[in-house]
N, C-alpha and C positions, 0 to 999 in steps of 0.2 A: 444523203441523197434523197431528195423528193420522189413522191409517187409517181408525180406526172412524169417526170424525168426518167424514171423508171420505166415508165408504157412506153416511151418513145424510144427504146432499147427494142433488137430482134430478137428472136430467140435462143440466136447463137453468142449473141451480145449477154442477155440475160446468165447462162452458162458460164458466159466468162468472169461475169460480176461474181456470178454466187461464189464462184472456185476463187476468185481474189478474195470476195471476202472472207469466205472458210478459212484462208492463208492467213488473213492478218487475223482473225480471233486467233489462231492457234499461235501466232506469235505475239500479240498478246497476252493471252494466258501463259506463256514461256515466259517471257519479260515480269509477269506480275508474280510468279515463283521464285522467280531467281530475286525479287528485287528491286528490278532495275524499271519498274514502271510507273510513273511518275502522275498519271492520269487515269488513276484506274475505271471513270466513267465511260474512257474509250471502248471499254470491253461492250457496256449495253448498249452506246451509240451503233455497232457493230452490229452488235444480235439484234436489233431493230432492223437496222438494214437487211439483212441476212432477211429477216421473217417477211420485211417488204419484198424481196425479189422472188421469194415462196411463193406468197398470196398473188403475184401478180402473173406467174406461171400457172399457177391452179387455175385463176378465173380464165387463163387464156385456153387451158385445157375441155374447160365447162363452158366454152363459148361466153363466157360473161362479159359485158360490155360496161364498165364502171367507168364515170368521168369524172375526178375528183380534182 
């Protein structure tokens, strides 16, 4: 998921992102223990995400207005 794509989520939209994503690393990292995970790059495409919908809750916390 893009940045932009990202801003244009609400607040309570962004929440829901972060908590699915959290969901799928941890089933993720489940899958790549046991085994059974066949694309282990999915895990940092994830934690990217993850750290995008972060930074995008902080700037909105700090008033910051970024257009990328």
């Amino acid at each position: 998921m893009k940045a932009k794509e990202i801003r244009n989520l609400s607040d309570h939209d962004l929440d829901k992102q972060l908590y699915d994503l959290q969901s799928e690393l941890f089933n993720l990292r489940f899958r790549l223990a046991t085994g059974q995970l066949e694309n282990p790059s999915a895990i940092g495409s994830v934690k990217k995400d993850i750290a995008r919908v972060k930074t995008i809750q902080t700037e909105r916390k700090l008033n910051i207005n970024r257009e990328a």
